[in-house]
N, C-alpha and C positions, 0 to 999 in steps of 0.2 A: 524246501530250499530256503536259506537263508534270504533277510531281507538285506537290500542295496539302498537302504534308507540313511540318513544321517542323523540321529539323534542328537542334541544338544542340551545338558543339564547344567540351568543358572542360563537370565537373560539379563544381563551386565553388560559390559563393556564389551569382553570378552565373547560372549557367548555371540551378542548381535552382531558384533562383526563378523565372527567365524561363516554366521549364516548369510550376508550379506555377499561376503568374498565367496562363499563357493558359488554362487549365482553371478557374480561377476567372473568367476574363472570359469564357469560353461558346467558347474556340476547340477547335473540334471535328473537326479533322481530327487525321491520326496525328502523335504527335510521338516522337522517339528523341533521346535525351540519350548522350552518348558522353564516356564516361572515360579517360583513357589509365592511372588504376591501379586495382588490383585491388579494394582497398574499398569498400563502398559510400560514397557525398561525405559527407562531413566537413566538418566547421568544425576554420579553423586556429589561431584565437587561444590556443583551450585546451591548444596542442602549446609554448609558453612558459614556460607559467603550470603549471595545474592539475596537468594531464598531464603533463609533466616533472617534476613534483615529485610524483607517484606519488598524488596525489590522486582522479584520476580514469582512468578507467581506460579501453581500446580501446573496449567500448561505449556509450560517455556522447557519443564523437564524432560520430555519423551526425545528419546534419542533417535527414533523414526515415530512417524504419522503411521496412525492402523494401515491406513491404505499399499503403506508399504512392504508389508509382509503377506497381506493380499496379494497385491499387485506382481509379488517375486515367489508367489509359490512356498510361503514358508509357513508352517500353521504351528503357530503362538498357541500357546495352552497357558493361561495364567491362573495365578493361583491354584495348581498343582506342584506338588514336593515331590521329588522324585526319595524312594524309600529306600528302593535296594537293586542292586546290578546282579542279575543270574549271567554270568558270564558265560556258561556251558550252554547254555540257549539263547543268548542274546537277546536278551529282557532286561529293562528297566521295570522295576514294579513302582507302584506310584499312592500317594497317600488315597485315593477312590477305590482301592482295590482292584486297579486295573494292570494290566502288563503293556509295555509298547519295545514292538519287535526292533533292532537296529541292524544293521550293518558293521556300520561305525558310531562310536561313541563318543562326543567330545564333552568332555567334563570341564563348567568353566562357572565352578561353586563360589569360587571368590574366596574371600576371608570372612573371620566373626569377630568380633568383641571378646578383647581378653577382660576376662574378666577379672575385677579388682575384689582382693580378701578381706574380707572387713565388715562387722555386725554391721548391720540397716541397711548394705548394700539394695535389697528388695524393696523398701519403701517407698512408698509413691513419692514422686517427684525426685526420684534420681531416675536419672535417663543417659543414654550412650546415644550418639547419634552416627547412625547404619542406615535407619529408612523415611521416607516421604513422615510417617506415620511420626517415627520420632523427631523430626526436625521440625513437624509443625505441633505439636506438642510444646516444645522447647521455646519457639517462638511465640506461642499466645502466651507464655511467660513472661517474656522479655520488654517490663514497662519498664520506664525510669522511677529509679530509684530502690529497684531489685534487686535483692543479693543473689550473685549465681559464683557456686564456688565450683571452677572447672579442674578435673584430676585428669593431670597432666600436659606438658607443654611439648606437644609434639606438632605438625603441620593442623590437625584439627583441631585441639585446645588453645593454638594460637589466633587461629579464624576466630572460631567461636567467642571468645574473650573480646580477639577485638571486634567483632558485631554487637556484642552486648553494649561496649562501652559507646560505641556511636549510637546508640540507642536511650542512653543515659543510666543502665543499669550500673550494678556494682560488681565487678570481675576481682575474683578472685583466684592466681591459679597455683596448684598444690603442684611442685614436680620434686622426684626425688634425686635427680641427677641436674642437669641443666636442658634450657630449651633447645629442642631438638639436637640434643646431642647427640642421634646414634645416624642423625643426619648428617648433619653441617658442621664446618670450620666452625675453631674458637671463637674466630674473627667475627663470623657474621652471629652465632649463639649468643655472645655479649651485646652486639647492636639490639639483636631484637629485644633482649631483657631492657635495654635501657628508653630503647622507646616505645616499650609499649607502658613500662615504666610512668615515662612522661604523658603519656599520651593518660592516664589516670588508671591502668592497670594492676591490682597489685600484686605482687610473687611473694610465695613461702616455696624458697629453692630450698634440697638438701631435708626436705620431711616427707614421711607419707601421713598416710590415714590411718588410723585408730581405728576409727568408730564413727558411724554415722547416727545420729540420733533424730528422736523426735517422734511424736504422740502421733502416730497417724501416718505421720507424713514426716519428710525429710524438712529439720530446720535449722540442724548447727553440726560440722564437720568438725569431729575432735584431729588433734595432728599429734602425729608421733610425740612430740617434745611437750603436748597437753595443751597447748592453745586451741581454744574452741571459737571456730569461726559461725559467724549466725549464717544461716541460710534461706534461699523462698526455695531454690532450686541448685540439683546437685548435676553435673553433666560429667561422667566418669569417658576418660579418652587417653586410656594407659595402652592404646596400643590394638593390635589385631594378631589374631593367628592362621591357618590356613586352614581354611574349610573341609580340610580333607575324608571327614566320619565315610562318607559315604564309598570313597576308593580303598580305605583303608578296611571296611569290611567283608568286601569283594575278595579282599586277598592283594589287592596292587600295592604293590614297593612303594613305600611312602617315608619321608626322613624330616625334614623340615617342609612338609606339604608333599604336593605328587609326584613321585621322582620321574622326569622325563630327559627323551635325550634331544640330540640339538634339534630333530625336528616335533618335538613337542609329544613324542609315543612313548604311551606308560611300559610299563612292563609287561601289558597284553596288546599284541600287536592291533586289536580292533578296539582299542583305546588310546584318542590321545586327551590331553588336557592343559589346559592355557589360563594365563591373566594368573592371579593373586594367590591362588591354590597350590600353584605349580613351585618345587624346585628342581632346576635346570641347569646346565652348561653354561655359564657366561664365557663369552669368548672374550670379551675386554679383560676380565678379571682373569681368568686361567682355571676358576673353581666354581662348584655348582652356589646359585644362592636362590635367594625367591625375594622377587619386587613387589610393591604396592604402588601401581600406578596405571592412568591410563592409556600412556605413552606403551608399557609392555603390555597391557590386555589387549589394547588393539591390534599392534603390530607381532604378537604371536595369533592372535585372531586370521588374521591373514595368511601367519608361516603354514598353518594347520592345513589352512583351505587350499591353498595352493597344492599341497602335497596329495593329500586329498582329488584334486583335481590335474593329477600327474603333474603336477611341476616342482617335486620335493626341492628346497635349498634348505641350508643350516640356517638355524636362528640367530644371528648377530646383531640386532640393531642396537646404536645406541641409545642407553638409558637417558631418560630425562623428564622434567619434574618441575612443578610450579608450585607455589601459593600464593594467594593476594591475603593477605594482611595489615585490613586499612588502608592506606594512600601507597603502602610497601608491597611493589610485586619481587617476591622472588623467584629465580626461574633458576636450576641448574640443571648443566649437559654433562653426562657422566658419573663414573662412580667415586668416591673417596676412601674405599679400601686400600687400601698399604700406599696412601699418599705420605711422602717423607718432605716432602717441602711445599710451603703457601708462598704466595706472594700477590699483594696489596695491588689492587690498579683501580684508580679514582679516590675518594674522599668520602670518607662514613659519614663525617660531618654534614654533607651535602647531600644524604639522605641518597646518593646516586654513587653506589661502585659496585666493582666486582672482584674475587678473591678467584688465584687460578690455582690450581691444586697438581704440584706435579710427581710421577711414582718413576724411580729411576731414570729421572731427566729428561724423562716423557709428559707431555701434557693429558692429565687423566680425568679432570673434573673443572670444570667453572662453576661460581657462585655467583649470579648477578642480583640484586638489588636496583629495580628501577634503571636498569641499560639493558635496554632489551638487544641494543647491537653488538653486546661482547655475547650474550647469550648465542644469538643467532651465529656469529663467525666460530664460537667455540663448537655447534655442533659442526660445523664443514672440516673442524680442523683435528679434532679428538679422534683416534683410533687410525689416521692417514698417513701418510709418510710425509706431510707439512710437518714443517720443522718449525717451532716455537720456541727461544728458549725463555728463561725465567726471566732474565735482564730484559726480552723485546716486551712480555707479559708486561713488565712493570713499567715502561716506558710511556707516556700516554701520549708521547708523540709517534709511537710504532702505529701504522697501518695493519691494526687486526682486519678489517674490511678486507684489504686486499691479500694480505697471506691467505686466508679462506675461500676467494676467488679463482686465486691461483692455478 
């Protein structure tokens, strides 16, 4: 007889909550959460931020206390990899040479590190930062007056950079399109270039990499157009792709990561898979895509468990997304795919506004900067039959508070 277990491969975001929610939704058969590193799961945000800049420390990270996977019946296996899914007998095989039997499967592998093309990439002291391991790595680096040339200006290359330079180091960052462009408005892309700018940051926009060099070890970043930057330390952050090696050898439909439908089931109905791995159904958008964030690892964590514990719904939540960058939080609610018109609300200058982003007259995305109150009303308002239009967006005497109340 098959087993009625729940297996869960990756303990991230994704994977904990899945195993949390089904104990909170009354599902009572065994469940085993499987880690491939040795700590107990973590949250990664704060390995940019906080934790890189020595403010926080290894145990501020665990996303629960041991005691709580005791305590809820869930047995944590860490530092096992899971190797390969025998689908036709319901076996996870795992790097010990063991098999562990499921029921149900929840794949919640996450993403990896894209990796960047370019001699010396291997060299010691270029590092990506994905785990506990490399971000304190990165940070015994980071004295004053350090060269770190960081590749690419995405939400982590921005962190990164600016924790170096509050540090007194020297930020350098390589991007070859602009910052966070495949994110955010021109509006807000330009702000960050300018002040991180100011703030003593420096940009090579519109280059890539060459070449990395150096006797040993990593010490100077050649750039497409030949300028050779000096370096102590290389941090490569062009980006993530989907973890998917391990569904994809199983045989499961995979396209831009695990293709699942609105309730998160792969294309074997005793598989689902959630968080960063996954492409899915957006309902905001009308097409499948795949997020990086802890907003959709959690809250498909939960679509999963639910169903799981008979209460299948579709996955709709809205998307949304932060970074702290320096004294600058940005937070947005929403996607900005097929947005045809922005509009401005507060003052860049004043280090405090937000940009509303709307797709056929519709209110689709906000960008906030330091106003955490358009953030919070733009998620009550995005996806509702509240009516917003562009002129109230840009009005700073309109009551967003209370439309979103509503």
């Amino acid at each position: 007889m098959r087993s009625s277990s729940a297996v869960i491969v990756g303990a991230g975001h994704a994977g904990v909550q899945a195993a949390a929610s089904l104990r909170e939704d009354g599902f009572q058969e065994p469940i085993m959460l499987l880690s491939d590193e040795p700590e107990l799961p973590y949250q990664r945000p704060p390995l940019s931020k906080t934790f890189l800049k020595g403010e926080m420390d290894i145990h501020g990270l665990p996303l629960r206390a041991e005691s709580f996977f005791r305590d809820h019946r869930i047995e944590l296996r860490r530092g096992l990899r899971a190797t390969r899914i025998d689908r036709a007998s319901g076996r996870v095989e795992t790097g010990d040479g063991s098999a562990i039997e499921y029921g149900h499967l929840i794949l919640a592998t996450g993403a990896r590190q894209r990796r960047l093309v370019a001699p010396g990439v291997d060299l010691p002291g270029v590092f990506s930062l994905r785990t506990i391991a490399e971000a304190t790595a990165i940070r015994e680096r980071l004295t004053p007056g350090m060269k770190i040339v960081i590749v690419g200006a995405g939400f982590i290359g921005l962190e990164i950079a600016a924790t170096a330079t509050s540090l007194g180091a020297e930020a350098t960052v390589v991007e070859i399109a602009r910052p966070m462009g495949r994110a955010v408005s021109l509006v807000i892309s330009d702000f960050y270039l300018k002040d991180h700018t100011a703030s003593g940051v420096r940009f090579r926009i519109g280059r890539g990499v060459a070449e990395i060099r150096g006797a040993g070890k990593a010490e100077a970043v050649v750039l497409t157009d030949g300028e050779v930057l000096s370096a102590d330390c290389v941090v490569i952050a062009v980006g993530v792709t989907a973890e998917d090696a391990l569904a994809r050898e199983s045989g499961l439909e995979c396209a831009n990561g695990i293709v699942v439908d609105a309730l998160m089931q792969t294309s074997d109905p005793a598989i689902s898979a959630i968080g960063d791995c996954v492409d899915f159904p957006n309902a905001s958008l009308g097409f499948r895509t795949r997020l990086e964030s802890v907003q959709n690892a959690v809250d498909q964590g939960r679509c999963v468990a639910a169903r799981l514990a008979g209460k299948p719904a579709p996955y709709d939540a809205l998307a949304w997304f932060w970074s702290d960058q320096g004294d600058l939080k940005l937070m947005i609610a929403g996607l900005s795919h097929g947005v045809d018109a922005w509009v401005l609300r507060g003052e860049p200058e004043a280090r405090a506004f937000s940009t509303f982003g709307f797709r056929n007259g519709k209110l689709a995305v906000v960008e906030s900067v330091n106003r955490t109150a358009d953030h919070a009303a733009a998620k009550r308002i995005i996806g509702t039959p509240k009516t917003l239009t562009p002129e109230d967006a840009a009005n700073p005497a309109f009551d967003l508070r209370a439309l979103a109340k509503r």
